[in-house]
C-alpha positions in Angstrom: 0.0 0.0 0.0 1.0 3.5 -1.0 2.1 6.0 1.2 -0.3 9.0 1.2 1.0 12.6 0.3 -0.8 15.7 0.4 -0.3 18.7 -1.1 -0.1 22.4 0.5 -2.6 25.4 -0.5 -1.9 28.5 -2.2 -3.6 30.9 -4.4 -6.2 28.6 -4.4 -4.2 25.8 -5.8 -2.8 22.5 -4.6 0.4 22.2 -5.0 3.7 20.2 -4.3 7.1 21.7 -3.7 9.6 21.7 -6.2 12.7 21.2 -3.9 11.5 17.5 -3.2 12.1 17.2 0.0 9.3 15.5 2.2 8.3 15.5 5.7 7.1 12.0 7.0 4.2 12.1 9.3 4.0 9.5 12.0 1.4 8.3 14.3 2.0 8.6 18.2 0.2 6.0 19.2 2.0 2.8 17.0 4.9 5.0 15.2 3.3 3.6 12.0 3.9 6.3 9.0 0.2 7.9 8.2 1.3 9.9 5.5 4.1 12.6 3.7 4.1 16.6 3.4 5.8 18.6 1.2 8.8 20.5 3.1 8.4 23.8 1.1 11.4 26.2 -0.2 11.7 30.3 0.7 10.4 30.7 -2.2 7.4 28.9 -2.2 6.4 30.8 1.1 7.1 34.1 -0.5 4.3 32.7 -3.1 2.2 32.1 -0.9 2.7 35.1 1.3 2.6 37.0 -1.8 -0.6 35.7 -3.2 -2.2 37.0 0.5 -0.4 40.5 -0.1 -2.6 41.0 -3.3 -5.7 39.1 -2.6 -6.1 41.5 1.1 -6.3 44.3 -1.7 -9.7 43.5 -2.3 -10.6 40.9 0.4 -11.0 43.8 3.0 -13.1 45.5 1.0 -15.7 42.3 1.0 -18.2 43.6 3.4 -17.4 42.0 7.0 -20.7 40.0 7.0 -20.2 38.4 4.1 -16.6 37.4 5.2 -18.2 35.7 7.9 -20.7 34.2 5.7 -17.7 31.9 4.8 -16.9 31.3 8.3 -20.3 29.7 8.3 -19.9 27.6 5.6 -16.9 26.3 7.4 -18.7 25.4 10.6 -21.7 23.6 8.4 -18.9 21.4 6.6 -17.3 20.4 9.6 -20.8 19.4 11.4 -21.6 17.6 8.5 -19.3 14.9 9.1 -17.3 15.4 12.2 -15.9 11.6 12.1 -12.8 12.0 9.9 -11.8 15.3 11.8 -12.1 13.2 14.9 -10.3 10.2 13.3 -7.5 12.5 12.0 -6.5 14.0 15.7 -6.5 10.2 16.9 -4.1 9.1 14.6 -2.1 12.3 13.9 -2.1 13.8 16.9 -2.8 10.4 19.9 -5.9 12.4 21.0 -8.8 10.1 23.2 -11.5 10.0 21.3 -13.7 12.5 23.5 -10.9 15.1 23.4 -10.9 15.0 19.7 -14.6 15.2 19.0 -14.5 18.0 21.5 -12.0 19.9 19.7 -14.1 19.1 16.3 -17.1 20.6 17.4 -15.7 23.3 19.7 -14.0 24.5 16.8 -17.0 24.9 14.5 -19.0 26.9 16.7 -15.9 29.0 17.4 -16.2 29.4 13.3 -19.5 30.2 13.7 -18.8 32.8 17.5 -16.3 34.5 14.8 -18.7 35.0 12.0 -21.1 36.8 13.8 -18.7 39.3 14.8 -18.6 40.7 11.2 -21.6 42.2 12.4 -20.6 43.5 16.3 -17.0 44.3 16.0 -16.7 48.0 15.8 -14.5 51.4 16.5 -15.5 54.4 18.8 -16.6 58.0 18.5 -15.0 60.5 20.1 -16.0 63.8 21.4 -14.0 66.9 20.0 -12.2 69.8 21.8 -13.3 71.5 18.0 -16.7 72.9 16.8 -18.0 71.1 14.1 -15.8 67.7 14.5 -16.0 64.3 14.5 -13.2 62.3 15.7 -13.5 58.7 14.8 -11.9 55.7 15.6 -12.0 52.7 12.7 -10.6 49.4 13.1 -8.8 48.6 10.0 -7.1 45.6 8.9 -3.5 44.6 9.5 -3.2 43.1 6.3 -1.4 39.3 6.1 -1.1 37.5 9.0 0.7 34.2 9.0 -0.3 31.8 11.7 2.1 29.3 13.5 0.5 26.5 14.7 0.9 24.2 17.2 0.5 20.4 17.2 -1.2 19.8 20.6 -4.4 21.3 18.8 -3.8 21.5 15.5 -7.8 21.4 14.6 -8.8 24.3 16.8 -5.9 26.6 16.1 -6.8 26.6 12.5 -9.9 28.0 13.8 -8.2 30.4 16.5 -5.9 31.9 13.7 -7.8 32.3 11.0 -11.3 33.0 11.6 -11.0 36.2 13.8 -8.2 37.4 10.9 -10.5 36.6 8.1 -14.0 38.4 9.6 -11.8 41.2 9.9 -10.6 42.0 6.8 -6.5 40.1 6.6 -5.2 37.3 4.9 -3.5 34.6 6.1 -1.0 32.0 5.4 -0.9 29.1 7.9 2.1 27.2 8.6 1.2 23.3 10.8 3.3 21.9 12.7 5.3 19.4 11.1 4.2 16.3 13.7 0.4 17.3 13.0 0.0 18.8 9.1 -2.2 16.4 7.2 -5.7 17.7 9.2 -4.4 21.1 8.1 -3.9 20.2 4.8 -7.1 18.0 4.4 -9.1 21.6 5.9 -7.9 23.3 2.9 -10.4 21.6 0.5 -13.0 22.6 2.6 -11.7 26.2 2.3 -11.2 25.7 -1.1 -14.9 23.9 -1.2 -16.8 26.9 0.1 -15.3 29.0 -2.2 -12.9 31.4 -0.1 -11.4 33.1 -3.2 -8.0 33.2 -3.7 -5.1 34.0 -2.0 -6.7 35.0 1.1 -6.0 31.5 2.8 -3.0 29.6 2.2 -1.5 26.6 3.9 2.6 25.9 3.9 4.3 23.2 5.6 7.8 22.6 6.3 10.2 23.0 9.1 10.3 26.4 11.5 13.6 27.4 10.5 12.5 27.7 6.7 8.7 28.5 6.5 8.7 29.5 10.1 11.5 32.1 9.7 10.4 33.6 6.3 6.9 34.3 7.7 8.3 36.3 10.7 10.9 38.1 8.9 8.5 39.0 5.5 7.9 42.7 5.4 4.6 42.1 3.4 3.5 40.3 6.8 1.9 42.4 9.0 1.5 39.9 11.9 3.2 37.1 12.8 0.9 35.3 15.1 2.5 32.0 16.9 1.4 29.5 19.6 4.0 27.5 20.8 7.4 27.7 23.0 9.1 30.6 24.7 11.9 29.4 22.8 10.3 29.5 19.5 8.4 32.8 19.9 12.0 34.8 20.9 13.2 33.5 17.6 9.9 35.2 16.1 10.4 38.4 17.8 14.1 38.9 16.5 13.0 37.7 12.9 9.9 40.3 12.8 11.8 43.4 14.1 14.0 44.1 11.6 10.6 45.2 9.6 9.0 46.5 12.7 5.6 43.4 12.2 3.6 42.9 15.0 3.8 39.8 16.4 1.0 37.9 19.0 2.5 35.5 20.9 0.9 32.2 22.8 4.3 30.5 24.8 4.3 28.6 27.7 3.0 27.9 30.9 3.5 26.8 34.2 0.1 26.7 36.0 0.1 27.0 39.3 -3.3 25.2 41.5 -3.8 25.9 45.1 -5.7 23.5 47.2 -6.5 25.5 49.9 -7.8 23.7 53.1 -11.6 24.7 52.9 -11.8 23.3 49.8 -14.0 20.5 48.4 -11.0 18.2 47.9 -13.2 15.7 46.1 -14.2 18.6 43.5 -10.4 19.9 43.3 -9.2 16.1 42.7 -11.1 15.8 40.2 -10.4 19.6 38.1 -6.5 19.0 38.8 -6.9 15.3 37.5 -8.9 16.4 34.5 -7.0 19.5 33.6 -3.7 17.9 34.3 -3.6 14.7 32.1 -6.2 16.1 29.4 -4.7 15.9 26.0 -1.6 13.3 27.6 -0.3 16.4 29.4 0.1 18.2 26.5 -1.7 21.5 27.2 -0.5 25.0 28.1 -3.0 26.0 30.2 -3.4 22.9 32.2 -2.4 22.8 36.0 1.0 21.9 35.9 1.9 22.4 39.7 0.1 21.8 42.7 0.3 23.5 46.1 -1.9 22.0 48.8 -2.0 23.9 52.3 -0.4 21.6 54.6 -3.5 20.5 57.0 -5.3 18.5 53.7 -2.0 17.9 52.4 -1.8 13.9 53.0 -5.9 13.4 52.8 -5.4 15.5 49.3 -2.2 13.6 48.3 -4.2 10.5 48.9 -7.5 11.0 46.5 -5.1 12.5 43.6 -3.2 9.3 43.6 -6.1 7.1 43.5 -7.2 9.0 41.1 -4.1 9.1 39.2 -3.8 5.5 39.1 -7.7 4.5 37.9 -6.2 6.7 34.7 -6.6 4.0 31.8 -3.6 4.8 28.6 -3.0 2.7 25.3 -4.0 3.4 21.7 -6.5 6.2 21.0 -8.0 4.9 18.0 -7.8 0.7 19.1 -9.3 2.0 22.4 -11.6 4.6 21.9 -12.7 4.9 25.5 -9.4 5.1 27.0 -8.3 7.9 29.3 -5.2 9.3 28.3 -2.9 8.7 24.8 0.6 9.1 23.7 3.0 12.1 23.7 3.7 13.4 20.5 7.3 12.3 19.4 10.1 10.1 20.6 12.1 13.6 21.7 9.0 14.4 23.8 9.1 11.0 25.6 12.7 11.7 26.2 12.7 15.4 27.4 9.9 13.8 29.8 11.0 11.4 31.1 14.9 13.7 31.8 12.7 15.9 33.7 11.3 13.1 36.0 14.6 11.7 35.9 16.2 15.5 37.0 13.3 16.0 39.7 14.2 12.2 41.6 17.6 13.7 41.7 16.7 16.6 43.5 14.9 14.9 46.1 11.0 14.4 44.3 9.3 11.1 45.2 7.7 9.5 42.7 4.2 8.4 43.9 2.7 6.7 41.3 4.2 6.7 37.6 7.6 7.7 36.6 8.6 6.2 33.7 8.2 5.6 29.8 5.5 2.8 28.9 7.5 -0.1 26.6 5.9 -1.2 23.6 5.3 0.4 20.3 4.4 4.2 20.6 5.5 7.1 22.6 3.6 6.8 25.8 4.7 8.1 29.5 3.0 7.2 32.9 0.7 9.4 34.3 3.2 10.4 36.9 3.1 12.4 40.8 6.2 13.8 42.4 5.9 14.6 46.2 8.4 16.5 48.3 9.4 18.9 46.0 10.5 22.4 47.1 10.0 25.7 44.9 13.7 26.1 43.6 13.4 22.1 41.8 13.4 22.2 37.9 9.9 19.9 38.5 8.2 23.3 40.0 10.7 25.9 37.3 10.1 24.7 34.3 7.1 23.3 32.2 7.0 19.2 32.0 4.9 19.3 28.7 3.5 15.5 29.6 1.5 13.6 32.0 3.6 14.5 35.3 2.5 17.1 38.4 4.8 17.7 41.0 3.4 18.5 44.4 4.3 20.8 47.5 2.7 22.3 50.4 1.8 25.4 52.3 1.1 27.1 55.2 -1.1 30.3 54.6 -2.3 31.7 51.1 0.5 34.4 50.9 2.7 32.1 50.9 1.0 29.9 48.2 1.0 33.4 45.5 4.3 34.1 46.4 5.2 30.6 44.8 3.0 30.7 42.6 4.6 34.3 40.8 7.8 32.8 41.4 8.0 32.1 37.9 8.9 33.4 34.5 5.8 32.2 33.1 2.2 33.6 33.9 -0.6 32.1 31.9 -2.8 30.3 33.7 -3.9 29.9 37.4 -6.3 28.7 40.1 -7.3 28.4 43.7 -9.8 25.9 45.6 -11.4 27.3 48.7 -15.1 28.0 49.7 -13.8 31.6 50.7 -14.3 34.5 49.0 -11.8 36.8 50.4 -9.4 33.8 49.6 -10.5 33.9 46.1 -10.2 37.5 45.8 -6.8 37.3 46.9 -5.6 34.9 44.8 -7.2 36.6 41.9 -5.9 40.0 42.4 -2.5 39.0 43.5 -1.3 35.7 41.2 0.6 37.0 38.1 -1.3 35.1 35.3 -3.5 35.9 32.4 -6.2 33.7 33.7 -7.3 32.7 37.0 -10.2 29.7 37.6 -11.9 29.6 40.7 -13.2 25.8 41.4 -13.2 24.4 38.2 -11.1 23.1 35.2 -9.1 25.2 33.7 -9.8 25.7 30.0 -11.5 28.9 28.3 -14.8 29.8 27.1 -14.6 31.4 23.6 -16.0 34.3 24.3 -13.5 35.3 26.5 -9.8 36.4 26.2 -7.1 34.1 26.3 -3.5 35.7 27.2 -0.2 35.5 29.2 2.1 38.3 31.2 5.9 38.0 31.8 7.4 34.8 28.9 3.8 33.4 28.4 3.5 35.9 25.5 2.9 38.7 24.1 -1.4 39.6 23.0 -4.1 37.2 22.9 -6.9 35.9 21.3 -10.8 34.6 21.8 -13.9 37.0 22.2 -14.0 40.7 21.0 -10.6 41.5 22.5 -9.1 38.4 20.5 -10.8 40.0 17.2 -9.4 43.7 17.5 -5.6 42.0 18.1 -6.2 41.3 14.4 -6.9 45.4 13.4 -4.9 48.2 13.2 -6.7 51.6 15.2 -6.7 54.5 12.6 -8.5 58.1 13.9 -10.3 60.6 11.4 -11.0 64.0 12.1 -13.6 65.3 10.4 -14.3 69.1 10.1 -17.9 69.8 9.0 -18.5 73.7 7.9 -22.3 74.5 8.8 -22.4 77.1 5.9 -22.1 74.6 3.5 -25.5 73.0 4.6 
């Protein structure tokens, strides 16, 4: 049997690189090939950023509803047969089944949340210090903005780069993550089926140091807009100043949870647990530390491992009811399993878990680390896998003072019945987002963004659309004698 290869999108064309080069696509959960990419030239993403640059011209000149229209269409296609969307994030990506179908339909009503706002989004009028003037604020378009996507939701992040871009008037070109391109790929015929003219989406894949680089460093691109690693998004930065492009910026996270000792520790076992190991551990915004005020500290401890342990892990697509999947890559699996390796060393106790799964595929144990203290690289840095470290505390100040002592500051959340201990914790932890007694992951509506190395803008809700518009006042003089 052949292997499959797909082709990339732009100007409304499907196309295959002429360099030759090939990037193999494997499945997490068996390491069994699924398919080929093309790894495309410099040039080929100047074409495509190219073909954006004219079609914006008169794209943003389409009246806004009717750029949403297409949004529509997009969400109808997707509803209409959800199942190979959900197949494709099994495979491609070692999703559980529920995650993916999730992810399928959560991103075609965020299609649809988008589309509307060609009707809401809107500027301001300003009162004068003149006679006779109208100062006006209009929300224009920034022109082409290339999206760099992750691979820990590569169906949704289609959605979360291009739709709010689109409504508003830009153009994009979309690079995929080289683990996770063939959904992306496969999405562009329904682009190209709804009849999104030309130009004004595009799809390139290859590696981040080609592709990646050209779109950050393109003057014709007004935006670069990436989700991925503090690493990856400096490299970003530095490309895109040399032209002065604004860049929006999704990094990484180290969430911080506090258990406090009110709390309904049966409800907090089962957010942590939940947020935690959702997606394999693969998730930004998930909890990713765990302080737990000493008095509940060993009844706490206690639940979360039996918890931990009832956590079922294979194949995603043999078993489709199974609880947690495969990291992404073999590197992954190694880089996770240092960092368990690193956090024994420094004195963390491995309660249930702690190593790589043997067999076919890239899997890890869902893992806890007890005994850690706040200076350990288990409570530094972000373990992008199935592993929380745990620690304790004795009042709430001293649970936000570890919780900022980090150079990351997307997410957060406290459990406690208190009030005052909530609105502590809310005002005081350095994050973008802070959940109060539930899971953490964000409505669409509302705005999803980091401080300090978690990044740089944000997206979702209205906020999320006007990151993808320039501001641009009028003044306009009216003479009354003209009338």
């Amino acid at each position: 049997m052949s292997t499959p290869h797909y082709k990339m999108y732009i100007n409304g064309e499907f196309v295959d690189t002429d360099s030759g080069k090939k990037i193999t696509v494997i499945n997490p959960n068996n390491e069994e090939v699924l398919g080929t990419v093309p790894s495309a030239t410099v040039e080929e993403t100047q074409e495509a950023i190219n073909a954006a640059y004219e079609a914006e011209k008169s794209w943003h000149q389409v009246p806004a509803p009717t750029r949403g229209s297409y949004l529509h269409k997009l969400a109808d296609e997707i509803r209409k047969n959800p199942e190979p969307w959900i197949k494709n994030l099994q495979e491609e990506q070692g999703k559980i089944r529920s995650l993916a179908k999730t992810e399928v339909m959560f991103t075609a009503d965020y299609f649809d949340y988008m589309a509307a706002a060609g009707r809401t989004y809107k500027g301001e009028v300003i009162q004068s210090d003149n006679p006779n003037e109208t100062i006006l604020l209009k929300r224009m378009p920034i022109g082409v903005i290339a999206g760099i996507l992750p691979w820990n939701f590569p169906f949704f992040l289609i959605a979360r780069k291009m739709a709010p871009a689109l409504v508003t008037g830009n153009t994009v070109v979309l690079k995929p993550s080289s683990d996770t391109p063939i959904g992306a790929l496969e999405f562009a015929k329904l682009c190209d089926k709804v009849g999104i003219p030309a130009g004004v989406v595009n799809f390139v894949t290859g590696p981040g140091s080609i592709v990646g680089n050209e779109l950050s460093k393109n003057s014709k691109v007004g935006m670069a807009s990436l989700t991925g690693s503090v690493t990856a998004g400096k490299r970003i930065m530095a490309a895109a100043a040399d032209h002065i492009g604004e860049v929006s910026l999704e990094l990484g996270g180290n969430a911080p949870a506090i258990v406090c000792d009110d709390a309904d520790l049966d409800e907090a076992v089962t957010d942590i647990v939940n947020s935690r190991y959702d997606n394999n551990g693969q998730l930004c915004n998930n909890v990713q530390r765990v302080y737990v005020q000493e008095d509940v500290a060993e009844e706490f401890t206690q639940k979360l491992v039996d918890a931990v342990k009832a956590i079922t892990y294979g194949d995603t697509v043999e078993n489709p009811e199974i609880g947690m999947g495969p990291l992404i890559n073999q590197k992954a699996l190694e880089e996770v399993d240092r960092q368990v390796k690193q956090a024994v060393k420094e004195g963390g106790k491995i309660l249930v878990g702690g190593k790589p799964v043997e067999g076919k595929g890239f899997f890890y144990e869902p893992t806890i680390i007890s005994n850690c203290k706040q200076k350990n690289s288990a409570i530094q840095d972000e373990i992008f896998g199935p592993v929380l470290p745990i620690m304790t505390f004795k009042n709430l100040k001293e649970a936000v003072k570890m919780c900022n002592d980090s150079t990351m500051g997307l997410t957060s959340g406290i459990f406690t019945k208190s009030l005052d201990r909530a609105a502590y914790a809310i005002n005081e932890i350095q994050a973008g987002e802070t959940y109060v007694n539930r899971n953490y992951f964000e409505a669409m509506q509302g705005y999803h963004a980091g401080v300090k190395e978690s990044g740089i803008g944000g997206s979702d809700g209205m906020h999320g659309i006007l990151e993808c518009t320039d501001t641009k006042v009028v003044y306009i003089q009216r003479h009354p004698e003209n009338i």
